[in-house]
C-alpha positions as CSV (number, residue, x, y, z in Angstrom):
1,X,-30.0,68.9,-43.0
2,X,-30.4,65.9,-45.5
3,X,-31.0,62.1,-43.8
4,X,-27.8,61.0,-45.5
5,X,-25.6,64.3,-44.9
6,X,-21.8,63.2,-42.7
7,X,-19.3,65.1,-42.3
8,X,-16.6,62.1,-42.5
9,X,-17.8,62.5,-46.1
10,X,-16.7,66.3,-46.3
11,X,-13.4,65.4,-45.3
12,X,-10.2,65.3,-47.4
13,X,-9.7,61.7,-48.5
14,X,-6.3,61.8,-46.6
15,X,-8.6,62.3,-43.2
16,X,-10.9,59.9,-44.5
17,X,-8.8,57.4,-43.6
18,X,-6.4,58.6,-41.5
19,X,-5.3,56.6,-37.8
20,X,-5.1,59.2,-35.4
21,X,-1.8,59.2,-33.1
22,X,-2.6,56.5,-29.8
23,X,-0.1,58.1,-27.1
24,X,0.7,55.9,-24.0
25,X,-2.0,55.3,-21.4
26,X,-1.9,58.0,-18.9
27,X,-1.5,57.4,-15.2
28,X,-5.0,58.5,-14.7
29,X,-6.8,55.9,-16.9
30,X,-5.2,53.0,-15.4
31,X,-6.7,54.5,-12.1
32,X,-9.9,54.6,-13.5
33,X,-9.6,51.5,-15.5
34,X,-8.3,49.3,-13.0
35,X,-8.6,51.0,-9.5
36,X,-4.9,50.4,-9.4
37,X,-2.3,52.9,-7.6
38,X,0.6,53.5,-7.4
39,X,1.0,52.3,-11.1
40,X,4.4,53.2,-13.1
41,X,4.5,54.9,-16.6
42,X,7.1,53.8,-18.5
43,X,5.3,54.2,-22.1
44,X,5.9,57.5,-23.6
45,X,9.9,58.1,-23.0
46,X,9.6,60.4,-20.5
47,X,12.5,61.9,-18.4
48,X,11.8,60.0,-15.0
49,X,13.8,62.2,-13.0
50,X,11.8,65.4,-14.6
51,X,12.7,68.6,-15.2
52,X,16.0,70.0,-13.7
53,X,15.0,72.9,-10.7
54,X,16.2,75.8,-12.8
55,X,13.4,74.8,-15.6
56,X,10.7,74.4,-12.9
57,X,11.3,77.3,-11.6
58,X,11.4,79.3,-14.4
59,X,8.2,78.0,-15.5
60,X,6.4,79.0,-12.1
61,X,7.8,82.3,-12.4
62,X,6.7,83.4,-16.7
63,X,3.2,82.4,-14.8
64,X,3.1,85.3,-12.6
65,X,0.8,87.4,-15.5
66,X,-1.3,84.4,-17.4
67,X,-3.8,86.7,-19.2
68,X,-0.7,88.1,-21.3
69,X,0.4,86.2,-24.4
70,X,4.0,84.8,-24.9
71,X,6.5,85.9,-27.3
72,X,4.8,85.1,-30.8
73,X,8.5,85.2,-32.1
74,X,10.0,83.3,-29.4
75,X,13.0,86.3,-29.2
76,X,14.4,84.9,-26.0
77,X,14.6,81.0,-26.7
78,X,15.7,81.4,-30.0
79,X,18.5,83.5,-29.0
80,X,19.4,81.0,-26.3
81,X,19.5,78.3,-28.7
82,X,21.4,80.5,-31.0
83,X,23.8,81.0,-28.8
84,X,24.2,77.2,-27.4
85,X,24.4,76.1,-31.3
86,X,26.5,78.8,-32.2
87,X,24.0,79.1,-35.4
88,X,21.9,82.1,-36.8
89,X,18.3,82.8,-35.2
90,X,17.4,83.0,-38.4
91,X,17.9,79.1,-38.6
92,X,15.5,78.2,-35.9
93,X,11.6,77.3,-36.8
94,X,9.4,77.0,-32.7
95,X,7.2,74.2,-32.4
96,X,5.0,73.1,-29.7
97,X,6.7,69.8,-29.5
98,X,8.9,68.3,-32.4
99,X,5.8,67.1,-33.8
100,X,4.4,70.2,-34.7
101,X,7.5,70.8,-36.4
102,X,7.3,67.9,-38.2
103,X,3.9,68.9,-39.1
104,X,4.7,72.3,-40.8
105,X,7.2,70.3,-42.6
106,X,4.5,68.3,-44.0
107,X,2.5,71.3,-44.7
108,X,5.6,73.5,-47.1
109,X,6.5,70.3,-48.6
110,X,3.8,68.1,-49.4
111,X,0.8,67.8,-51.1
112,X,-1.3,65.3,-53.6
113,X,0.7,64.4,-56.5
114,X,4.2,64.1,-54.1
115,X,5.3,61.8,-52.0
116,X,7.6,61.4,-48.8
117,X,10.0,58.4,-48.1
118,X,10.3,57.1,-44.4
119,X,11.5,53.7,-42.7
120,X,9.4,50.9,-42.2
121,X,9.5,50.9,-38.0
122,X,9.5,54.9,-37.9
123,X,8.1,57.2,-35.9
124,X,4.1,57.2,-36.6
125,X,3.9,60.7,-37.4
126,X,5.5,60.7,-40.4
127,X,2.4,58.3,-42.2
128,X,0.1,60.7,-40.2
129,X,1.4,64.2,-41.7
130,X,2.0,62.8,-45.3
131,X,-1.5,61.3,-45.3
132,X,-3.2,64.5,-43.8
133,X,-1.3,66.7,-46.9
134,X,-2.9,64.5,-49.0
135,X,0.7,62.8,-50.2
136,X,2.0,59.0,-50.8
137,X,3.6,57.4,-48.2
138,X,6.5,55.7,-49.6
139,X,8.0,53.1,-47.2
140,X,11.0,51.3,-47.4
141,X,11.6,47.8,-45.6
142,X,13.9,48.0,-42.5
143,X,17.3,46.4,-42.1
144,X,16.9,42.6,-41.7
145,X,17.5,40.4,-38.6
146,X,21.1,39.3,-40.0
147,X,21.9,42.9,-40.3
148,X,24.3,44.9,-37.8
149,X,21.4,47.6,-37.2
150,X,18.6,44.9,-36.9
151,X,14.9,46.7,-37.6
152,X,17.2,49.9,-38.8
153,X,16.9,52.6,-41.5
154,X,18.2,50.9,-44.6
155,X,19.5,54.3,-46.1
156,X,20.4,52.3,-49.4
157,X,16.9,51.0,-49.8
158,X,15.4,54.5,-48.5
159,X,17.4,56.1,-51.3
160,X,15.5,53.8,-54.1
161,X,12.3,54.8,-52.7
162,X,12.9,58.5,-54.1
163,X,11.6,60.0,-57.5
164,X,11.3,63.1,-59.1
165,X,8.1,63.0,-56.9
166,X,9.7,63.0,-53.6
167,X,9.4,66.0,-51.5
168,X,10.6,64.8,-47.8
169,X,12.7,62.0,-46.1
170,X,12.3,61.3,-43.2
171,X,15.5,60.1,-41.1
172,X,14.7,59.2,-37.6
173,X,18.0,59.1,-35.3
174,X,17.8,56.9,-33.2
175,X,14.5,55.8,-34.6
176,X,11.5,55.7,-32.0
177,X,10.7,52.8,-31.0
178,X,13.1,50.7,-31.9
179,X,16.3,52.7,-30.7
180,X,18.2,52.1,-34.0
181,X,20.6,54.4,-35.1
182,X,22.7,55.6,-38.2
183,X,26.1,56.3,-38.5
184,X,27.8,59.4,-39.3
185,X,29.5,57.9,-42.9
186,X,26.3,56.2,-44.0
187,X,24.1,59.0,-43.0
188,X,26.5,61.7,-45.1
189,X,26.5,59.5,-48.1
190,X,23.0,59.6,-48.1
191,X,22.9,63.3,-48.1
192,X,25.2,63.4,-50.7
193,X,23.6,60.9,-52.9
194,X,19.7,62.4,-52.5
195,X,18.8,65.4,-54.8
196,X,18.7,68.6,-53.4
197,X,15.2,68.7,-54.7
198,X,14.3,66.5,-51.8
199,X,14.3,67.9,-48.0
200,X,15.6,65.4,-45.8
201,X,14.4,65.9,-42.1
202,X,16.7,63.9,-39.4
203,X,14.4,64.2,-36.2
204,X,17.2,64.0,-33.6
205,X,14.5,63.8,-30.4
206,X,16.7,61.7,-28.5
207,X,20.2,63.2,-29.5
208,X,21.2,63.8,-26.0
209,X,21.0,60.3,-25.2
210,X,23.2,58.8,-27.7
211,X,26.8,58.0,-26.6
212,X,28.2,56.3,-29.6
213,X,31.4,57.9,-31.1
214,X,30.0,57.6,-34.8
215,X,26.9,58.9,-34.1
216,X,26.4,62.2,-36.3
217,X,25.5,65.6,-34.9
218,X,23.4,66.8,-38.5
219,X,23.7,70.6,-37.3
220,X,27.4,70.5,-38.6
221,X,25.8,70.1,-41.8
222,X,23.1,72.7,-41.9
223,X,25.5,75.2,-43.9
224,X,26.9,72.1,-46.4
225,X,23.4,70.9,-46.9
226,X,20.3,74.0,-47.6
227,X,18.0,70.8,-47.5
228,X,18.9,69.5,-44.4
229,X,16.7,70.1,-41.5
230,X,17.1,69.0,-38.1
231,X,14.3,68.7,-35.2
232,X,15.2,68.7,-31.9
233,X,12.8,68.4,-28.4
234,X,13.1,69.8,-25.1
235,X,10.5,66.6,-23.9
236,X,12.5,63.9,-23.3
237,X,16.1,64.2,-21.9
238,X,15.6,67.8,-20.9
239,X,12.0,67.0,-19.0
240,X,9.7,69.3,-20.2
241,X,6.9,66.3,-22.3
242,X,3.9,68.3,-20.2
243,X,5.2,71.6,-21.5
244,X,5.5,70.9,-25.1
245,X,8.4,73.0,-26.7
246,X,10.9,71.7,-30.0
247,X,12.5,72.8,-32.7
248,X,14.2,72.9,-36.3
249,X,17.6,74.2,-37.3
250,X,17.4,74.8,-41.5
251,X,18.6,76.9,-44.3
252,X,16.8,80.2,-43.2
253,X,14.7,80.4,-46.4
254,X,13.4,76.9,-45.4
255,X,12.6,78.4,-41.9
256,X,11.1,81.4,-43.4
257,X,8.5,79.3,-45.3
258,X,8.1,77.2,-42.1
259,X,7.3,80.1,-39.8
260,X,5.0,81.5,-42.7
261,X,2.7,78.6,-41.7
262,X,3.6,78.2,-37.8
263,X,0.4,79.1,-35.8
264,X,1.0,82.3,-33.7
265,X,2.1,81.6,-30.1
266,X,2.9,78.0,-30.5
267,X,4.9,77.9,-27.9
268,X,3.5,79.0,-24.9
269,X,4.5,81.4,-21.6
270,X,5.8,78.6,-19.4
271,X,7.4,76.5,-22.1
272,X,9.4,79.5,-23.3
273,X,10.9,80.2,-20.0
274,X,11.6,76.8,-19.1
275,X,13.1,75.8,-22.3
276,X,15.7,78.6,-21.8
277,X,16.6,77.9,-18.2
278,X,17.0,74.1,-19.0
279,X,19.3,75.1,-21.5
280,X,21.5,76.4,-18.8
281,X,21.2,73.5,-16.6
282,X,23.1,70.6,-18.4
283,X,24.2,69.0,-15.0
284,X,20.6,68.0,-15.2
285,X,21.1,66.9,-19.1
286,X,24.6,64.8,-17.3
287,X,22.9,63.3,-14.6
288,X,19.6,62.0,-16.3
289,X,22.2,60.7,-19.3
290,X,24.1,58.9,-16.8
291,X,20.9,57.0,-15.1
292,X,19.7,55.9,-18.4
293,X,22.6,54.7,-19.3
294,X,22.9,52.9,-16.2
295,X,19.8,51.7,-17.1
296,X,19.8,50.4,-20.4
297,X,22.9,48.1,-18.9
298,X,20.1,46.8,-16.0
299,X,17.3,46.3,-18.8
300,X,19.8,44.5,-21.1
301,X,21.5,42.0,-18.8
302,X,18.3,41.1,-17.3
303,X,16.5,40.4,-20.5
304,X,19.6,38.2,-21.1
305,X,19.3,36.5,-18.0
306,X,15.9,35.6,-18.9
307,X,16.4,35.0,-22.1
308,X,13.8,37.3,-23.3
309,X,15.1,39.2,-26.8
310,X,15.4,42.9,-27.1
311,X,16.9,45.4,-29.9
312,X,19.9,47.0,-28.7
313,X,19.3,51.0,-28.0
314,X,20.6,54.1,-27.6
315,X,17.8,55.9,-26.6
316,X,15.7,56.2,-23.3
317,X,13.8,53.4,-24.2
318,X,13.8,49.3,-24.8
319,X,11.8,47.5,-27.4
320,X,11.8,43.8,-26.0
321,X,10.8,41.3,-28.0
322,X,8.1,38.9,-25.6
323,X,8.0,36.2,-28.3
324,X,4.1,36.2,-28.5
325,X,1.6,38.7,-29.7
326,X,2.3,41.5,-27.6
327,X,-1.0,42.9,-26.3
328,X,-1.8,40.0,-23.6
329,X,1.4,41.2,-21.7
330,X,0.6,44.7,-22.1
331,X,-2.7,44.0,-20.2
332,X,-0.5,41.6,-17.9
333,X,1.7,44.2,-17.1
334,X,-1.2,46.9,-16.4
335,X,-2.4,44.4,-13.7
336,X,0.8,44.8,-12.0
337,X,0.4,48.7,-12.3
338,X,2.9,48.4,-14.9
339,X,2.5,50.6,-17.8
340,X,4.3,49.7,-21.0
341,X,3.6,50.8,-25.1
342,X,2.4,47.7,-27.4
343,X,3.7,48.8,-30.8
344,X,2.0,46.1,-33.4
345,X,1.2,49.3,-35.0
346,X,4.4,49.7,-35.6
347,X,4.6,46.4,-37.6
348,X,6.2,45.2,-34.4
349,X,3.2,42.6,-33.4
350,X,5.5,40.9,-30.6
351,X,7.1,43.8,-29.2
352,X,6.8,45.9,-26.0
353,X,8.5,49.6,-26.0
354,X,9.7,49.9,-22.2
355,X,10.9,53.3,-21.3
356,X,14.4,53.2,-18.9
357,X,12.8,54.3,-15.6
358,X,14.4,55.2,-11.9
359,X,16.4,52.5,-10.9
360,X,13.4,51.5,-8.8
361,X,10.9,51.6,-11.4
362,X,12.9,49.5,-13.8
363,X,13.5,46.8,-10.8
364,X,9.5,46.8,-10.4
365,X,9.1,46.7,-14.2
366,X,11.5,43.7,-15.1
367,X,10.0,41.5,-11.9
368,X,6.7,42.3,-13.7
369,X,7.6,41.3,-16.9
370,X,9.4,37.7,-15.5
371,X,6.2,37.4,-13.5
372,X,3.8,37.8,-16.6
373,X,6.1,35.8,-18.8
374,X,6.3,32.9,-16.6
């Protein structure tokens, strides 16, 4: 082996300089970091209450034979969300999380020499799986402050952004992190406007949490639209982040070329079972949708109160604005045993991310943040 030989030089120039994905700190590593206990996570937009008892369960019980492998097909969730979105199996593309869907998106659609069109503010896998395929990132500036939908998806300006080199669009909705949101009018004009050349992906991870009555729900449009595709999770309002288990609803020759490049068994034993059995379990869906509601209410009138500013959400989440570069208060609020998500790399520099917690976790949260910003 030569003196000079690297393999960061064998590398695609898209993973050359690709910025792998920095998840929330883990419990763990703030034990280990800072010998603190008892810490709160309220960084990656977890469920706080979990997974309902029928999921649990159901995951204990696919466990009983280990050594066999799951369902490469998925048969049984498949048909259950079939059945729950009254749509075709055919339709549906497994994905260990919404991000591997995202991912085999990426890997159909893109390549050098095309591009793909995403927000300013979105979700950081969208740079990270155009730039792996080798594809131009294309990003259009978000909504301004004097805006309704400050820090938004300008669909206008996203439109612009397309050529006769654009593959994908990426629609976040609501938008993680800032809890932004399009409505149902200007989200259908876009699709009506954008060729059908171009697949436009609205990644709907937190659909469950959105209450507002102009909020779209894009599976209505899967027949009306053949490049349309939806993603959906089971990790946030349905509990199951440790598990790992999303989806897509398409045209079914879109999911055909997406399941031509899914890896086999994806989705594994546990997260099969559980998936299914949360489906059937939506007083657990109502009662974590009422907390966090609850709880967006607590997180907004106190940041009011203490006249800290915040983007208005309708996720399970709240970007607050601490009015300084945000990491010092991160590190502040780790002291406390406080665990938040710093999103400067989100071109958010002063920002914190703040998940809605149990009632008591967001009471120990906001007395941490008046105490670090005092």
């Amino acid at each position: 082996m030569g003196a000079n030989w690297s393999p960061f030089l064998l590398a695609s120039a898209g993973i050359q300089a690709l910025q792998p994905y920095q998840p929330g700190k883990p419990l763990e590593e703030l034990y280990r970091e800072y010998g603190i206990k008892n810490a709160i996570k309220l960084a990656s937009n977890e469920n706080p209450y979990g997974s309902g008892e029928k999921a649990r369960a159901a995951a204990v019980a696919a466990l009983t034979d280990p050594a066999r492998y799951p369902d490469g097909n998925g048969f049984a969730l498949k048909q259950a969300l079939a059945t729950w979105h009254n749509i075709s199996a055919a339709r549906i593309t497994l994905g260990n999380g919404s991000n591997d869907v995202l991912e085999l998106i990426a890997r159909v659609f893109l390549a050098s020499g095309y591009n793909a069109v995403f927000s300013q503010h979105a979700f950081a896998v969208y740079p990270i799986v155009t730039q792996a395929t080798g594809a131009q990132a294309h990003v259009s500036p978000a909504l301004g402050l004097d805006s309704d939908m400050p820090h938004g998806h300008d669909l206008d300006a996203m439109l612009k952004q397309v050529d006769g080199s654009t593959r994908v669009v990426f629609i976040a909705n609501p938008n993680n992190p800032t809890g932004t949101w399009v409505d149902k009018g200007t989200l259908r004009n876009f699709m009506e406007s954008v060729s059908d050349q171009v697949i436009v992906v609205v990644d709907e991870a937190y659909f469950e949490y959105v209450a507002e009555p102009d909020y779209p729900n894009t599976l209505l449009w899967i027949d009306e639209f053949p490049n349309l595709i939806v993603t959906r999770t089971f990790s946030k309002a349905y509990g199951l982040a440790g598990l790992r288990v999303g989806y897509s609803i398409s045209h079914p020759e879109v999911a055909d070329l997406l399941n031509r490049v899914r890896q086999p068994f994806n989705v594994n034993l546990a997260a099969q079972a559980a998936a299914v059995a949360a489906l059937d379990d939506q007083q657990h869906i109502e009662m974590s949708v009422k907390a966090n509601s609850e709880g967006i209410a607590l997180w907004s009138a106190a940041l009011e109160d203490m006249g800290v500013g915040y983007i208005p959400t309708v996720g399970n989440f709240i970007t607050v604005d601490v009015g300084q570069p945000a990491g010092g208060v991160y590190e502040a609020l780790l002291g406390q045993g406080v665990i938040v998500r710093p999103i400067g790399a989100y071109g958010l520099p002063n920002h914190l991310r703040i998940t809605v917690g149990t009632s008591t976790e967001n009471e120990r949260a906001l007395a941490a943040l008046e105490k670090v910003l005092a």
